[in-house]
C-alpha positions as a Markdown table, in Angstrom:
| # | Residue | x | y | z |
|---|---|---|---|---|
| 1 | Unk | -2.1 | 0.9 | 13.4 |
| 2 | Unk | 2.0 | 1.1 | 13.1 |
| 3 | Unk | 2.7 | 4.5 | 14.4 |
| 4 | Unk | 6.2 | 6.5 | 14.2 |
| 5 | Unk | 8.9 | 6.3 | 16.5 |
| 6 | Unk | 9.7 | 8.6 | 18.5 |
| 7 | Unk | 6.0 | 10.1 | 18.0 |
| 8 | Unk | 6.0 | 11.6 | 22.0 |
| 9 | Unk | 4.6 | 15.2 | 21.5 |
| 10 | Unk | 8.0 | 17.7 | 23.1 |
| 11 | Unk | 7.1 | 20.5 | 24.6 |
| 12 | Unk | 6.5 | 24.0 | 23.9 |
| 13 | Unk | 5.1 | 23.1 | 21.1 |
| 14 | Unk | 3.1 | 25.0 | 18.2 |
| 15 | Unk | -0.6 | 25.3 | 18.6 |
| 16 | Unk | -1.0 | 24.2 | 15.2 |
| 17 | Unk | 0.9 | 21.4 | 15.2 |
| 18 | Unk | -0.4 | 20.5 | 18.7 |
| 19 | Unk | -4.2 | 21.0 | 17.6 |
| 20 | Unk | -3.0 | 18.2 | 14.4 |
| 21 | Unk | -1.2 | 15.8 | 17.4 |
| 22 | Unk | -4.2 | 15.8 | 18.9 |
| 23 | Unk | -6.5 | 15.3 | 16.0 |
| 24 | Unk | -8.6 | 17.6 | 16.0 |
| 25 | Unk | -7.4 | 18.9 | 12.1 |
| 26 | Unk | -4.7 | 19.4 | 9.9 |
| 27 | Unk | -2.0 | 22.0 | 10.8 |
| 28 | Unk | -3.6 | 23.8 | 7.7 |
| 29 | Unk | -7.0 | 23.7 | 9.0 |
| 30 | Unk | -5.5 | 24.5 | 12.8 |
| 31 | Unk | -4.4 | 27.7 | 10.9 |
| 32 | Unk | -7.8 | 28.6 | 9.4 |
| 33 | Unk | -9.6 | 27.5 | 13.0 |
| 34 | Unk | -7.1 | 30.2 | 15.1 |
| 35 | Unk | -7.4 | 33.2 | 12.4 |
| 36 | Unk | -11.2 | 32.4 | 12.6 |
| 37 | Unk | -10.9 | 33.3 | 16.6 |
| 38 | Unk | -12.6 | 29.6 | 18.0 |
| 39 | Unk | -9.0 | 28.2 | 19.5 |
| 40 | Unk | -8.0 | 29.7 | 22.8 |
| 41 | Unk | -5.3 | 28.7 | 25.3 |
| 42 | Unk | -5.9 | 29.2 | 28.6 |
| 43 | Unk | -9.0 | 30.9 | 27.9 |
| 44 | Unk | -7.0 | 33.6 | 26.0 |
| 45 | Unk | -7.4 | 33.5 | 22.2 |
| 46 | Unk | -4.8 | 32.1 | 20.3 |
| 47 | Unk | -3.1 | 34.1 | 17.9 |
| 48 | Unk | -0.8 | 31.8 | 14.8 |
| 49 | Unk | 2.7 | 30.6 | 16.2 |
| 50 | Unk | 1.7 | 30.6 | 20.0 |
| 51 | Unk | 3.1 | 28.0 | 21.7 |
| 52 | Unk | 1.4 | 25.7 | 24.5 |
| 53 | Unk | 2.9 | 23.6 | 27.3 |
| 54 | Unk | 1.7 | 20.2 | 28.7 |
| 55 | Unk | -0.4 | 21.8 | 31.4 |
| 56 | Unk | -1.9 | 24.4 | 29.0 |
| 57 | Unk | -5.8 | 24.7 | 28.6 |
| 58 | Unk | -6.5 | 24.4 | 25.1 |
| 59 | Unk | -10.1 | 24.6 | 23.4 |
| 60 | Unk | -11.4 | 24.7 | 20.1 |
| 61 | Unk | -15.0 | 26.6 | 20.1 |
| 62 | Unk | -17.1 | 26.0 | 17.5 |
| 63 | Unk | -19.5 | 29.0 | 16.3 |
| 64 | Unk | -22.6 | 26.9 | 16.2 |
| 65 | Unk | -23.4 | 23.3 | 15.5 |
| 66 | Unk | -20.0 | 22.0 | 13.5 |
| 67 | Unk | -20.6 | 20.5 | 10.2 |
| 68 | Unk | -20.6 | 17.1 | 10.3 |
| 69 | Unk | -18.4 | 15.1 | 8.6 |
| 70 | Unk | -18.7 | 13.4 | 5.0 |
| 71 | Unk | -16.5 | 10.3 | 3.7 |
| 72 | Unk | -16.5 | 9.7 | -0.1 |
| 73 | Unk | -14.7 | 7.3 | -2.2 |
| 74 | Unk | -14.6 | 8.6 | -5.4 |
| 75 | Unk | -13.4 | 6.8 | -8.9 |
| 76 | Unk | -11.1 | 9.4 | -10.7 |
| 77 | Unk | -11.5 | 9.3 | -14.4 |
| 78 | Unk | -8.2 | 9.0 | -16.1 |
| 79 | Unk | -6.8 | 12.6 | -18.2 |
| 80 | Unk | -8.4 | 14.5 | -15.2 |
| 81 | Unk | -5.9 | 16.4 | -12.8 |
| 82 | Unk | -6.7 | 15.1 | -9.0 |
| 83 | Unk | -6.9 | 19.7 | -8.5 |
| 84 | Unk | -9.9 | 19.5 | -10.6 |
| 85 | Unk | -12.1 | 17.2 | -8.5 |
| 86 | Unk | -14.9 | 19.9 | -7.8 |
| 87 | Unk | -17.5 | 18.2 | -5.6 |
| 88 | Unk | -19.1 | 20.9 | -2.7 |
| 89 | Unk | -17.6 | 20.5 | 0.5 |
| 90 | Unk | -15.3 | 17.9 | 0.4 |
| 91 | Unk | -11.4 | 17.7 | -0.6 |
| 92 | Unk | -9.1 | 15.0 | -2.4 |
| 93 | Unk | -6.9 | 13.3 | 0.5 |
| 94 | Unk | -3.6 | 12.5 | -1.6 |
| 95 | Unk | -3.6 | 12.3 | -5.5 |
| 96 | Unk | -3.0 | 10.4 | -8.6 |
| 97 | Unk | -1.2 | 11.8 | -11.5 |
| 98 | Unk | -3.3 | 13.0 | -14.8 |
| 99 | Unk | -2.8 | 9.9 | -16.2 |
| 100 | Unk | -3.7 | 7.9 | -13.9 |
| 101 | Unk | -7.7 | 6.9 | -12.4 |
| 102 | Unk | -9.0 | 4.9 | -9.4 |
| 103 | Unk | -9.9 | 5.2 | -5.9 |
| 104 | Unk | -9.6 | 9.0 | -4.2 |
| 105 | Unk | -11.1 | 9.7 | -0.6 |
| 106 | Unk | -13.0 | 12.7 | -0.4 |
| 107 | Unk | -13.5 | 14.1 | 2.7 |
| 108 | Unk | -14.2 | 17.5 | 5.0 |
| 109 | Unk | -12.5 | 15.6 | 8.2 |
| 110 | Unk | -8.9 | 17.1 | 7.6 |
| 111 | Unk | -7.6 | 14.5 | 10.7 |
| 112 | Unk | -7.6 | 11.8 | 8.8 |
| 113 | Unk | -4.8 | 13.5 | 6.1 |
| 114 | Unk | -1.3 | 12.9 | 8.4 |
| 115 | Unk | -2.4 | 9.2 | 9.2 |
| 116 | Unk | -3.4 | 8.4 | 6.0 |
| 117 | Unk | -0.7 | 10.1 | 4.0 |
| 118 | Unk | 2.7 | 9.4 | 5.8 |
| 119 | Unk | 4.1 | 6.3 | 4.9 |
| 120 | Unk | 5.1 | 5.8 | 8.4 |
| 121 | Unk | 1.7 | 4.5 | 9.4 |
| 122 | Unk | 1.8 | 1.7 | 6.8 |
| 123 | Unk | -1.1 | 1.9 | 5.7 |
| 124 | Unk | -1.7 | -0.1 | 2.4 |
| 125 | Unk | -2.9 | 0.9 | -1.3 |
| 126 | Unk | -3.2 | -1.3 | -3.9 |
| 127 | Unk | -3.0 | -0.6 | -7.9 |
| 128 | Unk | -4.0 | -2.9 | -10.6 |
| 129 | Unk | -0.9 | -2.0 | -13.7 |
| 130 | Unk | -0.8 | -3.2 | -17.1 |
| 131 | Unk | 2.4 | -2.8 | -18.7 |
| 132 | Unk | 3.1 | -1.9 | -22.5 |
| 133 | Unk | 5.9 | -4.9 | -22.4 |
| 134 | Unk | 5.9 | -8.5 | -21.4 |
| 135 | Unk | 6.7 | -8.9 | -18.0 |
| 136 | Unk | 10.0 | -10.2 | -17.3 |
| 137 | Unk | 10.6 | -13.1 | -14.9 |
| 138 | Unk | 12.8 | -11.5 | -12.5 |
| 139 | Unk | 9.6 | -8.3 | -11.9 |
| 140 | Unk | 7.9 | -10.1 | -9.3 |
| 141 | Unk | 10.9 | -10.4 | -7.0 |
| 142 | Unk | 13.0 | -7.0 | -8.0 |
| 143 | Unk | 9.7 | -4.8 | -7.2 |
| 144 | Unk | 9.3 | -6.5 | -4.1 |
| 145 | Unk | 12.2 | -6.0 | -2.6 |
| 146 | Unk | 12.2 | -2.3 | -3.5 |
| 147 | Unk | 13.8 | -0.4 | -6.7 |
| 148 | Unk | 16.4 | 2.3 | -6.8 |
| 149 | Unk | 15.0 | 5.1 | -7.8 |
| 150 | Unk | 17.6 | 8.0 | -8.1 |
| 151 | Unk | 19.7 | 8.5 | -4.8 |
| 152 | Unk | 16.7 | 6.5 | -2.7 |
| 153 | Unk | 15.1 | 3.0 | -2.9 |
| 154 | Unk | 11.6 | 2.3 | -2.3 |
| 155 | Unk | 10.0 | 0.6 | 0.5 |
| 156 | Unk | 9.2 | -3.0 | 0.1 |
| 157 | Unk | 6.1 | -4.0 | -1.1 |
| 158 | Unk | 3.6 | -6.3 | -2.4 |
| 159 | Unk | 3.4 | -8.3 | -6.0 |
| 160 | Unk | 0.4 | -10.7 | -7.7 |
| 161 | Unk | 0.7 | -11.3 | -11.6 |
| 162 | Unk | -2.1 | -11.6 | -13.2 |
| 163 | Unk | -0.5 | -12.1 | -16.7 |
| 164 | Unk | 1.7 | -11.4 | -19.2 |
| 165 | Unk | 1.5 | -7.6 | -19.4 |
| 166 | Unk | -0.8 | -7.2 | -16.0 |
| 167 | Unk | -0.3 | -7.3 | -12.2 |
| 168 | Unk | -1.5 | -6.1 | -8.9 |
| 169 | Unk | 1.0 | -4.3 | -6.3 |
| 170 | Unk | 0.1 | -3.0 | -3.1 |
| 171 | Unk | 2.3 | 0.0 | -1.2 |
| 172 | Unk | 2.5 | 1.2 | 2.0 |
| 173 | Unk | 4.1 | 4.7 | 1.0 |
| 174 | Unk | 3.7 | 7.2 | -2.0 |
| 175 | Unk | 6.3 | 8.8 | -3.6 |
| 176 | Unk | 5.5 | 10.8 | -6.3 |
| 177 | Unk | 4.9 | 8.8 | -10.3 |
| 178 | Unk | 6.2 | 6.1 | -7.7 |
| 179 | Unk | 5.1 | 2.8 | -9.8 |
| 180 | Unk | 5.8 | 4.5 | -13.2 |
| 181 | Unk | 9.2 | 5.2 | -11.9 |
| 182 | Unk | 9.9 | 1.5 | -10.7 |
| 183 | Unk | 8.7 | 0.2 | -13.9 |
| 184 | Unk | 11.0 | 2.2 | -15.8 |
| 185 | Unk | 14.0 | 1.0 | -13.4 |
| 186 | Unk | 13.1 | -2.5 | -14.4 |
| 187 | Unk | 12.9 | -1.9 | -18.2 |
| 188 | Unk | 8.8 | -1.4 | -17.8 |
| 189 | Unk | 6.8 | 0.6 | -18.8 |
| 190 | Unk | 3.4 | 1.6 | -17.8 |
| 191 | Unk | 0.0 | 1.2 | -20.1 |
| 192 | Unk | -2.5 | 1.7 | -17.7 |
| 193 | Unk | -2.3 | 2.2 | -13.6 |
| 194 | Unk | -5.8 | 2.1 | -11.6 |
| 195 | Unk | -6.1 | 2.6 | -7.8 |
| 196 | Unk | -8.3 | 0.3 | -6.4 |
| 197 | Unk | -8.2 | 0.2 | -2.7 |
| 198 | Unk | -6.9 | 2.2 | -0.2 |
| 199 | Unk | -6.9 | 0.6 | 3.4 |
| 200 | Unk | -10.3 | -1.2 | 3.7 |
| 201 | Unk | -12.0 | 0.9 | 1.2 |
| 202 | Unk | -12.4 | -0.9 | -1.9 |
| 203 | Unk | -13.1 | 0.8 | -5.2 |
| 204 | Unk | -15.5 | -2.0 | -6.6 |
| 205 | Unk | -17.4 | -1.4 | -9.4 |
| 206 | Unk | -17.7 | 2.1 | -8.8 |
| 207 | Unk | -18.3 | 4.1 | -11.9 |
| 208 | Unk | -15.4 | 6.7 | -13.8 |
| 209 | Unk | -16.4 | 9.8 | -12.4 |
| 210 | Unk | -18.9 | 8.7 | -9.6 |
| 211 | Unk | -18.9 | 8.4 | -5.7 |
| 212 | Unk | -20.5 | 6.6 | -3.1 |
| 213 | Unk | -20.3 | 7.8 | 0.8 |
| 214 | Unk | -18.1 | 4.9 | 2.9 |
| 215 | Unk | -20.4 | 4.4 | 5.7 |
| 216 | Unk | -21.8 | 1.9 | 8.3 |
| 217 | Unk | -19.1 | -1.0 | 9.2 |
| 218 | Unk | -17.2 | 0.2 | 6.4 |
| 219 | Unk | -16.4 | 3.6 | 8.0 |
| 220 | Unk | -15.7 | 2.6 | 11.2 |
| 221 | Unk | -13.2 | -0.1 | 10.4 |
| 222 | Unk | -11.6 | 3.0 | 8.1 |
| 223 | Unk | -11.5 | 5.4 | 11.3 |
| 224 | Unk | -10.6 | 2.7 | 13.7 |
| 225 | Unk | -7.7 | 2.2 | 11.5 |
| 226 | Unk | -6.5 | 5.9 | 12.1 |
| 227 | Unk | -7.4 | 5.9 | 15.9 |
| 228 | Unk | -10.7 | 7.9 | 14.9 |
| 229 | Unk | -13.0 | 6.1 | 16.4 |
């Protein structure tokens, strides 16, 4: 995958944030792991905000057999608020707004959130968007090249028309109401926006409101993808 520049790890760093460079969570989930006592440096337990040098011993000790790890892909109704996805033991990685439906990852593996979520990995998301207006015949073109939104301009990105009032666009980042927002800059506006890939997982012909567990050859492209596997 594209990484970040300048991504070599500097030293002292934060445990957390060294426990995330290394994968083995999120610096949220680094938190929970130290206050839960099973990190230790040096065989010392780690307290929140230590610090750890190269040469450090670090360890994360799991209290039993660790749970293992579950990978949905999950079709978002529209009018539902990404916060109310309640389904036992997972978690959304990213969102879409209210409005909104398609594909959502749910997952319990929090290393997969920084690689997937930072547009500097480049990873790619595709939306199918129907517009309320015709399509004018400078869209394809202006979107690509990226739209000023406020004091920043989007990355470039991706366009197919499909018709008239419909067409497909796929980003590599994911600013916030970020292709309702370009619309608008180009005199759009949007009727209906569905998520409908996110990397290699496809959102098919998944039902509104069900999931399906991303497995088998599927899965480990996905991981390989985020140096997971």
């Amino acid at each position: 995958m594209n990484k970040p520049k300048n991504d070599l790890p500097v030293f002292p760093m934060r445990i957390n944030k060294y426990l995330a460079h290394n994968k083995h969570s999120t610096r949220r989930g680094a938190d929970e792991l130290i206050t839960k006592g099973q990190v230790f440096i040096n065989n010392r337990l780690a307290v929140l905000g230590d610090k750890v040098n190269e040469t450090d011993k670090v360890e994360v000790r799991f209290r039993g057999k660790p749970a293992p790890y579950i990978y949905l892909a999950y079709n978002k109704p529209r009018g539902m608020p990404t916060e109310e996805i309640n389904i036992k033991d997972v978690f959304p990685i990213g969102r879409l707004d209210k409005d909104s439906h398609g594909l959502i990852i749910l997952t319990n593996d929090g290393r997969i959130t920084e690689g997937l979520l930072s547009p500097e990995y480049e990873h790619e998301k595709e939306y199918l968007v129907s517009t309320k207006e015709k399509l004018r015949s400078s869209f394809k073109d202006k979107m690509e090249a990226g739209v000023q939104i406020e004091d920043e301009r989007t990355a470039k990105c991706k366009v197919k028309i499909i018709d008239e009032h419909t067409f497909k666009v796929i980003l590599t980042e994911g600013k916030k109401h970020q292709i309702r927002r370009m619309c608008v800059a180009l005199f759009q506006e949007v009727d209906d926006l569905e998520r409908i890939r996110i990397m290699n997982v496809e959102l098919g012909k998944l039902a509104s409101g069900q999931y399906r567990e991303i497995e088998g050859e599927e899965l480990q492209e996905f991981l390989h993808s985020l140096e997971l596997a």
